[in-house]
Short mmCIF file of the C-alpha atoms (twelve columns), coordinates in Angstrom:
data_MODEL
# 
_entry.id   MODEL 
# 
loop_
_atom_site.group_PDB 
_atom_site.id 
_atom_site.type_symbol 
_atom_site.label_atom_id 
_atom_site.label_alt_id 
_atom_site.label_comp_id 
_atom_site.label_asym_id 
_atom_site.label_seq_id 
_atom_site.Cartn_x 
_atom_site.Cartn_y 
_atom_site.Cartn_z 
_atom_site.pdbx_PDB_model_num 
ATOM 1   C CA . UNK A 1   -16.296 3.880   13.785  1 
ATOM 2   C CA . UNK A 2   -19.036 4.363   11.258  1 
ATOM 3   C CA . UNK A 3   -18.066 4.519   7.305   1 
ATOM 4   C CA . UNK A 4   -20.899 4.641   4.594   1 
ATOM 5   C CA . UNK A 5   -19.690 3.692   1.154   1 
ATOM 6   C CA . UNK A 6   -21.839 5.002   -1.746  1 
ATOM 7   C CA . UNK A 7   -21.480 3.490   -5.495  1 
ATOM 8   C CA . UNK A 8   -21.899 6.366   -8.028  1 
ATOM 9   C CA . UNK A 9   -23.039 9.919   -7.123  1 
ATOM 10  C CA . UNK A 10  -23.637 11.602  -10.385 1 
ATOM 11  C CA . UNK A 11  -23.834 15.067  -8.828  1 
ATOM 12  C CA . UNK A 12  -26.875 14.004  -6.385  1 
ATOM 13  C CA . UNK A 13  -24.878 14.980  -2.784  1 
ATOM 14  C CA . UNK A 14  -28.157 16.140  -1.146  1 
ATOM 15  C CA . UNK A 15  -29.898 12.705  -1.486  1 
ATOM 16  C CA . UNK A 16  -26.844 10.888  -0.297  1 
ATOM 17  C CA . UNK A 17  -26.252 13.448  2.903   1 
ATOM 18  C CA . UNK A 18  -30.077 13.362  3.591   1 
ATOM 19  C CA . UNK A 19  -30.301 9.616   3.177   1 
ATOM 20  C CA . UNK A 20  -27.315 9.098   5.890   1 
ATOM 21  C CA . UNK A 21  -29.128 11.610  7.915   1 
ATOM 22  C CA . UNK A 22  -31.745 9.021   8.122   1 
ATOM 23  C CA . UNK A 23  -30.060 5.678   8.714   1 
ATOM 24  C CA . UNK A 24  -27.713 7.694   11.568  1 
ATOM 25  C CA . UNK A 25  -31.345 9.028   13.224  1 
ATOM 26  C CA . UNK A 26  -33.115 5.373   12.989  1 
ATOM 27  C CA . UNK A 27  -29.802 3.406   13.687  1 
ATOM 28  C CA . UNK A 28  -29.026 6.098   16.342  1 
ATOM 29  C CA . UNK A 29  -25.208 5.862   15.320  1 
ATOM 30  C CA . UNK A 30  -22.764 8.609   14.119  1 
ATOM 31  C CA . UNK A 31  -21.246 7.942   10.381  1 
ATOM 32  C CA . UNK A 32  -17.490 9.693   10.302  1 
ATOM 33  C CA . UNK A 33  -16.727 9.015   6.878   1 
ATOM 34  C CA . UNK A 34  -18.594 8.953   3.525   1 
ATOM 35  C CA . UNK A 35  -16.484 6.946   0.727   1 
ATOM 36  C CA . UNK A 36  -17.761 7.565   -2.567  1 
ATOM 37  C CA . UNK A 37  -16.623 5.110   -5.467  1 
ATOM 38  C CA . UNK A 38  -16.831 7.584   -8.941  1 
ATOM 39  C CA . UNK A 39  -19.156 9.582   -10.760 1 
ATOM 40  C CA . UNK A 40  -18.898 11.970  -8.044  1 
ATOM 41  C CA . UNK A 41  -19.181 15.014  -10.686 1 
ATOM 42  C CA . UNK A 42  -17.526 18.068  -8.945  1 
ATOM 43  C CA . UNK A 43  -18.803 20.232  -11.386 1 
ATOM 44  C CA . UNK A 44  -18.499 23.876  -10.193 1 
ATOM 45  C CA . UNK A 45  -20.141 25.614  -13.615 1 
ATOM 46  C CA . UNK A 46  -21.148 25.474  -16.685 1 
ATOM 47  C CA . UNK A 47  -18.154 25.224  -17.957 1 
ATOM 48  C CA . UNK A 48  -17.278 21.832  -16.091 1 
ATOM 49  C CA . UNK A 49  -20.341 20.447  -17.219 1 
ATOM 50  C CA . UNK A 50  -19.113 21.604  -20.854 1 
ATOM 51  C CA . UNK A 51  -15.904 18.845  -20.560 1 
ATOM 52  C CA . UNK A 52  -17.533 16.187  -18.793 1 
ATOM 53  C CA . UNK A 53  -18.199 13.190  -21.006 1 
ATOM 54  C CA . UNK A 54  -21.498 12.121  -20.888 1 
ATOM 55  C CA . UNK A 55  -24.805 11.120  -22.716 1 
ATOM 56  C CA . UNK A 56  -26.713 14.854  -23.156 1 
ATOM 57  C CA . UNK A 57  -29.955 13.470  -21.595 1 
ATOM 58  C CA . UNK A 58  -27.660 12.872  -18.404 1 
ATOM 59  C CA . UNK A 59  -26.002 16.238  -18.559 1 
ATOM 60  C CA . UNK A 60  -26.951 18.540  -15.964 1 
ATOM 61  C CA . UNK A 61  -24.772 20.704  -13.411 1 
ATOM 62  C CA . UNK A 62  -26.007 18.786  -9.934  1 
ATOM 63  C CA . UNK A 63  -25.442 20.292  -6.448  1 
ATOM 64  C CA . UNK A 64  -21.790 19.961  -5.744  1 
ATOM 65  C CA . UNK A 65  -21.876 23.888  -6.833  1 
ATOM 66  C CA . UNK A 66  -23.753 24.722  -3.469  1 
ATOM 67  C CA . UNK A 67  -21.006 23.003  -1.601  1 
ATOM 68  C CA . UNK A 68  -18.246 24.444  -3.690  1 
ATOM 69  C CA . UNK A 69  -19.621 27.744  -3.330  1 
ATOM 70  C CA . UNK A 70  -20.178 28.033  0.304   1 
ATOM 71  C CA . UNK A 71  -24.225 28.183  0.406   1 
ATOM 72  C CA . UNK A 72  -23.349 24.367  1.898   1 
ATOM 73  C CA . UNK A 73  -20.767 22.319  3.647   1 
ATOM 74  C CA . UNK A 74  -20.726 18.310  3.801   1 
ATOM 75  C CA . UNK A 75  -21.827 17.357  6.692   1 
ATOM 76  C CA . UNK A 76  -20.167 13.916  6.923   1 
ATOM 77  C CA . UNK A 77  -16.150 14.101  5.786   1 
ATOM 78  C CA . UNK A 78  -16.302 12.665  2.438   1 
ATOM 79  C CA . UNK A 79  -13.535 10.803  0.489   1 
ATOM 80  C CA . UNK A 80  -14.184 10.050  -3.281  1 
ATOM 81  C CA . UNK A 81  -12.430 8.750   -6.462  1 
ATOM 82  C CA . UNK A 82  -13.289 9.758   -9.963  1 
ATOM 83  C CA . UNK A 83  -15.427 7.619   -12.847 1 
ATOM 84  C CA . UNK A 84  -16.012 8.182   -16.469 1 
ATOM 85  C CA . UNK A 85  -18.206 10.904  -15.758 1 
ATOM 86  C CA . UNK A 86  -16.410 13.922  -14.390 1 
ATOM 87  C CA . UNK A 87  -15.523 17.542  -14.719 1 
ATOM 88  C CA . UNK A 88  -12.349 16.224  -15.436 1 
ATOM 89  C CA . UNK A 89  -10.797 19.491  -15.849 1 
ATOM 90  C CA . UNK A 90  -11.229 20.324  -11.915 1 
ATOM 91  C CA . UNK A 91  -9.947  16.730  -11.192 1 
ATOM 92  C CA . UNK A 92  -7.135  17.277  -13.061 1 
ATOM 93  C CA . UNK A 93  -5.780  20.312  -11.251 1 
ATOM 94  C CA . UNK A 94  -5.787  17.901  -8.208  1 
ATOM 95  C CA . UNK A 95  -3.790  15.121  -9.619  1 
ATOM 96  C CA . UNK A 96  -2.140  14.289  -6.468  1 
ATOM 97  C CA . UNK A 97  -5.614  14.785  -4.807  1 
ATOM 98  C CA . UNK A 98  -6.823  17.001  -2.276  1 
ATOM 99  C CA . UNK A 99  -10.205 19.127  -0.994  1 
ATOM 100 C CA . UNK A 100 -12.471 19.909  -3.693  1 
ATOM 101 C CA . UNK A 101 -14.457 22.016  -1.221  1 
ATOM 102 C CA . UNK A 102 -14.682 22.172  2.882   1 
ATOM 103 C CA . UNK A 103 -14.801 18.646  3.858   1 
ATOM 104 C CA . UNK A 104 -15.081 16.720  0.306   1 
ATOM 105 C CA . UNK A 105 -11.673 15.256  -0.471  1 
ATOM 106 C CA . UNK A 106 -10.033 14.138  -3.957  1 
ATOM 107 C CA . UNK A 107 -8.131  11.020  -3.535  1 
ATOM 108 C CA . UNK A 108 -6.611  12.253  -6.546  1 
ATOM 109 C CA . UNK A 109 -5.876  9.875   -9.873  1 
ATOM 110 C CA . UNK A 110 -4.075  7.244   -7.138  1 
ATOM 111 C CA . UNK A 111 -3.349  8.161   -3.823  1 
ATOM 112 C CA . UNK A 112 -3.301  6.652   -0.187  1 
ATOM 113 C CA . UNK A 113 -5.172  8.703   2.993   1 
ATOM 114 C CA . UNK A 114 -4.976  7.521   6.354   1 
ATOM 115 C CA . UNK A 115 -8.288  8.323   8.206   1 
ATOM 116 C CA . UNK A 116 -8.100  7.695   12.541  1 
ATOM 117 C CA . UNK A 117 -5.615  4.741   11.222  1 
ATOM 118 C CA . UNK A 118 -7.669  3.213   8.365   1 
ATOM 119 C CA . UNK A 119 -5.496  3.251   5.173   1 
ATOM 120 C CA . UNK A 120 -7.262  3.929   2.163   1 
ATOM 121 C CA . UNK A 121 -6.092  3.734   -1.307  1 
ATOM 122 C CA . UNK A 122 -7.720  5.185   -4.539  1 
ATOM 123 C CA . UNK A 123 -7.300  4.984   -8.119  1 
ATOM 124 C CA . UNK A 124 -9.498  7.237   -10.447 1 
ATOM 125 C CA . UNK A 125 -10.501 6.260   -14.220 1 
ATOM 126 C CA . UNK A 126 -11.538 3.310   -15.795 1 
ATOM 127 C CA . UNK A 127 -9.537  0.622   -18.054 1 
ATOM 128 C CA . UNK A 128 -9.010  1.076   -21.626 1 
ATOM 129 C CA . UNK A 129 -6.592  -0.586  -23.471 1 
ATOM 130 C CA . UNK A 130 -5.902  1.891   -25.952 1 
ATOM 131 C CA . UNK A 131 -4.143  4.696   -23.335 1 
ATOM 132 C CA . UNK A 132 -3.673  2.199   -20.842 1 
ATOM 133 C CA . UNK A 133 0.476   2.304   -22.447 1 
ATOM 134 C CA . UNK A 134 0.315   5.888   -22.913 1 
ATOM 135 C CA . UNK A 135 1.693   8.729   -20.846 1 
ATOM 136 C CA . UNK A 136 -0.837  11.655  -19.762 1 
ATOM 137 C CA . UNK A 137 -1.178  13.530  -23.113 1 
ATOM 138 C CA . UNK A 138 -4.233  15.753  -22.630 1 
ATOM 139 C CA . UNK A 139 -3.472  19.583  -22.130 1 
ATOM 140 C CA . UNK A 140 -6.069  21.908  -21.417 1 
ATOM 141 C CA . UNK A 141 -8.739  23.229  -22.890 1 
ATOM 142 C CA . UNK A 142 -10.086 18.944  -23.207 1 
ATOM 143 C CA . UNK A 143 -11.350 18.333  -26.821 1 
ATOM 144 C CA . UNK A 144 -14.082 16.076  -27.014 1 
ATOM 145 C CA . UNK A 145 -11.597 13.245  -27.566 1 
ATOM 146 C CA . UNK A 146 -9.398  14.553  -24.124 1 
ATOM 147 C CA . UNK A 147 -12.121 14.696  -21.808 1 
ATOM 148 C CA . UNK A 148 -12.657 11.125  -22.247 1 
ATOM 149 C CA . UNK A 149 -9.508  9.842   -22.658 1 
ATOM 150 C CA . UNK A 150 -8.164  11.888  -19.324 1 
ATOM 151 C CA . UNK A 151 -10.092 9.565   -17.201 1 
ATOM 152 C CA . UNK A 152 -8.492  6.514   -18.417 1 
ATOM 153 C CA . UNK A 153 -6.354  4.670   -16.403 1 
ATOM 154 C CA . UNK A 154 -2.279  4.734   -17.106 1 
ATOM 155 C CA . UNK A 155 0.258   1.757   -16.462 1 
ATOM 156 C CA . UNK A 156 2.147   4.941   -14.323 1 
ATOM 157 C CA . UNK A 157 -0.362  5.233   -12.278 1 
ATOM 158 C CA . UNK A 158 -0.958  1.588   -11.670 1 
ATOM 159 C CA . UNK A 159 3.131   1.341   -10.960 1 
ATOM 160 C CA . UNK A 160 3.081   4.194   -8.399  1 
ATOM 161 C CA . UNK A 161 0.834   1.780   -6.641  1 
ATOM 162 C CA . UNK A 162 2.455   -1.587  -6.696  1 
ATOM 163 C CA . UNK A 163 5.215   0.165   -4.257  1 
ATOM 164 C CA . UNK A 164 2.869   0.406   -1.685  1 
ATOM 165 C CA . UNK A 165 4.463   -1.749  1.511   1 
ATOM 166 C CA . UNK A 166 2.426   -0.930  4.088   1 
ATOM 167 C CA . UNK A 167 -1.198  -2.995  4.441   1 
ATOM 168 C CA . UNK A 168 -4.160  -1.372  2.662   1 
ATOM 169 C CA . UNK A 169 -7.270  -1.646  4.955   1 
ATOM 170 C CA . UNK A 170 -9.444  -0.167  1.952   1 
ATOM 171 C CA . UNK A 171 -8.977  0.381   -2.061  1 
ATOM 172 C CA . UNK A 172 -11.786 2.368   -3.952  1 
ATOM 173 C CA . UNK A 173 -11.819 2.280   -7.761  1 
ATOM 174 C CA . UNK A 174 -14.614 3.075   -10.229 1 
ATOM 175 C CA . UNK A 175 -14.722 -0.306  -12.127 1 
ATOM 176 C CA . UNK A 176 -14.543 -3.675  -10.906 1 
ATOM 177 C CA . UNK A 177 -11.055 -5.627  -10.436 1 
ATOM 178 C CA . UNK A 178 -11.437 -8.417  -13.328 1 
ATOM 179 C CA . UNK A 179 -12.536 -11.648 -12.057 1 
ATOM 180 C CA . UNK A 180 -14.592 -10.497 -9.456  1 
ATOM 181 C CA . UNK A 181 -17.831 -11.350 -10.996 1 
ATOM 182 C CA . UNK A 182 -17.078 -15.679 -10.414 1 
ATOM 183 C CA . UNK A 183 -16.645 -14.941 -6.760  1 
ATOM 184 C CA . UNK A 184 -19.885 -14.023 -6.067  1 
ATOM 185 C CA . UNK A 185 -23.271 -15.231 -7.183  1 
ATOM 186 C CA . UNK A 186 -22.820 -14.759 -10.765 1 
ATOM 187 C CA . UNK A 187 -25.882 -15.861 -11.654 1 
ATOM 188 C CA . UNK A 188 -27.777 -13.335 -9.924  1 
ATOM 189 C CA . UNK A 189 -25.645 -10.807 -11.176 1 
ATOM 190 C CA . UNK A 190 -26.266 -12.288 -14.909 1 
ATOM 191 C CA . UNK A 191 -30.376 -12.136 -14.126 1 
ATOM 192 C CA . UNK A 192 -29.878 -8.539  -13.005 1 
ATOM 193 C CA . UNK A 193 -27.683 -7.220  -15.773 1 
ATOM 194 C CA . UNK A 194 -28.280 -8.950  -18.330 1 
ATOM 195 C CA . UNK A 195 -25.791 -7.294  -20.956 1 
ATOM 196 C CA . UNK A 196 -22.712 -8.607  -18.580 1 
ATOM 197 C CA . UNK A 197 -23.607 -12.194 -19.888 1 
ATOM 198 C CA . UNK A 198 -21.506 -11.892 -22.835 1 
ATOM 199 C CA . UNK A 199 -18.489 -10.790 -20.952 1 
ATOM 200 C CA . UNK A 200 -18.730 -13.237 -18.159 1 
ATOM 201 C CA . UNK A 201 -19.780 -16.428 -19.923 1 
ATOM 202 C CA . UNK A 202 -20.133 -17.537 -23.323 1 
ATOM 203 C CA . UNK A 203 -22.260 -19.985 -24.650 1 
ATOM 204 C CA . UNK A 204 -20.725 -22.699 -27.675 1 
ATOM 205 C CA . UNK A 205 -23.139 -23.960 -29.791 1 
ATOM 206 C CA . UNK A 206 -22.077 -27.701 -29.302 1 
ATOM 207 C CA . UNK A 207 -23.994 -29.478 -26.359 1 
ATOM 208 C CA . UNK A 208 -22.169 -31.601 -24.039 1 
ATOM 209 C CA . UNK A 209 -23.057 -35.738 -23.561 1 
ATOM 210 C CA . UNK A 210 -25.997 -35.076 -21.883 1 
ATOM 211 C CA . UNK A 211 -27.604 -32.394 -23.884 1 
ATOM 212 C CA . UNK A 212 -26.816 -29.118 -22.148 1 
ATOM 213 C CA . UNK A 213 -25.226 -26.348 -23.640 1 
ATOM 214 C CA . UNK A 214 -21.508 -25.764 -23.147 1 
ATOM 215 C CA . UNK A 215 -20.657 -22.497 -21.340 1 
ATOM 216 C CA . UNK A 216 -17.051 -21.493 -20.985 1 
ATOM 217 C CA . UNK A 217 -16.349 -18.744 -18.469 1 
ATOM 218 C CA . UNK A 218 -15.222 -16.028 -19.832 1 
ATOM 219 C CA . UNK A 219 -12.761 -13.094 -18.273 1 
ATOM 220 C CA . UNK A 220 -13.212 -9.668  -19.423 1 
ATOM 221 C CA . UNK A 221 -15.359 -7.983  -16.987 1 
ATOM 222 C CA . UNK A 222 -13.155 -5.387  -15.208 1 
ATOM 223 C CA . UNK A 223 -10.171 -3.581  -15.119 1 
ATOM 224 C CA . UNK A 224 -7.143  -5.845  -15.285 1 
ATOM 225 C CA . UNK A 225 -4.692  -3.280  -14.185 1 
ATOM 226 C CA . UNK A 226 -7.203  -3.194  -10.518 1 
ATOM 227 C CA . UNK A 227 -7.474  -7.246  -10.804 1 
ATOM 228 C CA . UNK A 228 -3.435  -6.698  -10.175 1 
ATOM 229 C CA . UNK A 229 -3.072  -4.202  -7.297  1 
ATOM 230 C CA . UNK A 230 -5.817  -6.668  -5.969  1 
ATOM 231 C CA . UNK A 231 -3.509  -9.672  -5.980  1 
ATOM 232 C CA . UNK A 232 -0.441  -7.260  -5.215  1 
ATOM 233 C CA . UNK A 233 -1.804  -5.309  -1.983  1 
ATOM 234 C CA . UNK A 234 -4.159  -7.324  -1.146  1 
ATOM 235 C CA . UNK A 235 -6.686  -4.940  0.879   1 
ATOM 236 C CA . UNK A 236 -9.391  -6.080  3.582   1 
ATOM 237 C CA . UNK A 237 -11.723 -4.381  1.448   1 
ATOM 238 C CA . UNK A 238 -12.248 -3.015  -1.952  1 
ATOM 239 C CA . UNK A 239 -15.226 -0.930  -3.101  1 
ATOM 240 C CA . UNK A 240 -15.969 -0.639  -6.768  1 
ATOM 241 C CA . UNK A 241 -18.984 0.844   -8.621  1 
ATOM 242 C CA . UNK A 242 -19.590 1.545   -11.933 1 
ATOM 243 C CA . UNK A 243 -21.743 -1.189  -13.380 1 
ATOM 244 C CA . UNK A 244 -25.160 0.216   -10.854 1 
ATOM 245 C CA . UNK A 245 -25.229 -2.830  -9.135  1 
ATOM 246 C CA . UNK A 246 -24.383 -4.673  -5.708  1 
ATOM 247 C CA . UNK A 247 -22.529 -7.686  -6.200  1 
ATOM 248 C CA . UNK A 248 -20.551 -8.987  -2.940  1 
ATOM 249 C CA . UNK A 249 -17.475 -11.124 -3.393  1 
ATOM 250 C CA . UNK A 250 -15.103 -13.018 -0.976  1 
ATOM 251 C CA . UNK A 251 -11.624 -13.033 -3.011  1 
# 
């Protein structure tokens, strides 16, 4: 079985269906499932793209319309969570998940699927501390404030999960688990994205014996609340996105 993961999508489903197209025609293989980790931007109209929280320059309605409309259909069954970028309105009349359009699924704001056996959990949002307490308080129409604290992620949410018994064979979230950027090769992660550094590792302005700056690791990249359901569920695999980067890690 063939499964294509894809970081952010940002409304751009045609490039991502056409670029699987041509790895399944070169490889000569069949891909079954498309998992895509947030950003996904299921914006139907111009009124989702009205409530999704994003820089203006970056605004702009995408494809997923075609697809929701019928002019197109995935070709590949798709799975996806949501980001900080959403029509978060749509998302959040499928809170428990489920198909945004013929054959694009909604894992919802935490759920569990299980594809030809493969368990795969979700959770949708990012960390913040501020709501991370807080109940869901948003209500419809989303103020400006509301459609970006809707996709934050909620100690509820994160509970819900921890009950999960059964093994996890894949998680998806939108931001990293914290901690995962000092099992991989942080320092090419630090020369890539600079503006991590500061999160990551900090740099004291006394010098150790033999000269060299003292660095103390720091550990505030990522989501703490996925850094737990890490440690708790302990997946083969998790698949993160967010930062526009790929970073393997062995945990």
């Amino acid at each position: 079985m063939h499964i294509a993961i894809e970081g952010c999508c940002h409304g751009e489903l045609d490039k991502i269906y056409a670029s699987l197209k041509a790895i399944e025609k070169k490889d000569n293989i069949k891909i079954e499932l498309l998992i895509i980790c947030g950003d996904f931007q299921s914006i139907r109209n111009m009124g989702d793209l009205d409530v999704m929280a994003v820089p203006d320059k970056h605004r702009k309605l995408g494809n997923f319309h075609e697809y929701y409309s019928g002019v197109k259909k995935a070709p590949i069954l798709t799975l996806f969570v949501g980001g900080n970028h959403e029509a978060s309105n749509y998302l959040w009349e499928l809170y428990h998940g489920g198909w945004v359009c013929p054959n694009i699924y909604f894992l919802g704001f935490a759920g569990v699927v299980n594809f030809r056996g493969l368990r795969i959990a979700g959770l949708t949002g990012i960390y913040n501390t501020q709501h991370y307490e807080l109940g869901f308080y948003e209500t419809q129409p989303f103020n400006s404030n509301d459609c970006r604290s809707i996709y934050h992620v909620r100690k509820y949410n994160i509970f819900r999960m921890a009950q999960i018994k059964e093994p996890i064979d894949v998680f998806v979230s939108h931001d990293w688990p914290r901690g995962i950027a000092r099992h991989g090769d942080t320092k090419r992660l630090l020369a890539y994205k600079k503006f991590l550094a500061d999160e990551v590792v900090l740099v004291l302005p006394a010098k150790s014996n033999d000269g060299a700056e003292l660095q103390v690791h720091k550990n505030i990249l990522g989501s703490y609340p996925s850094e737990f359901l890490l440690g708790r569920l302990r997946p083969s695999y998790w698949f993160a996105a967010h930062l526009h980067v790929k970073f393997a890690a062995l945990v």
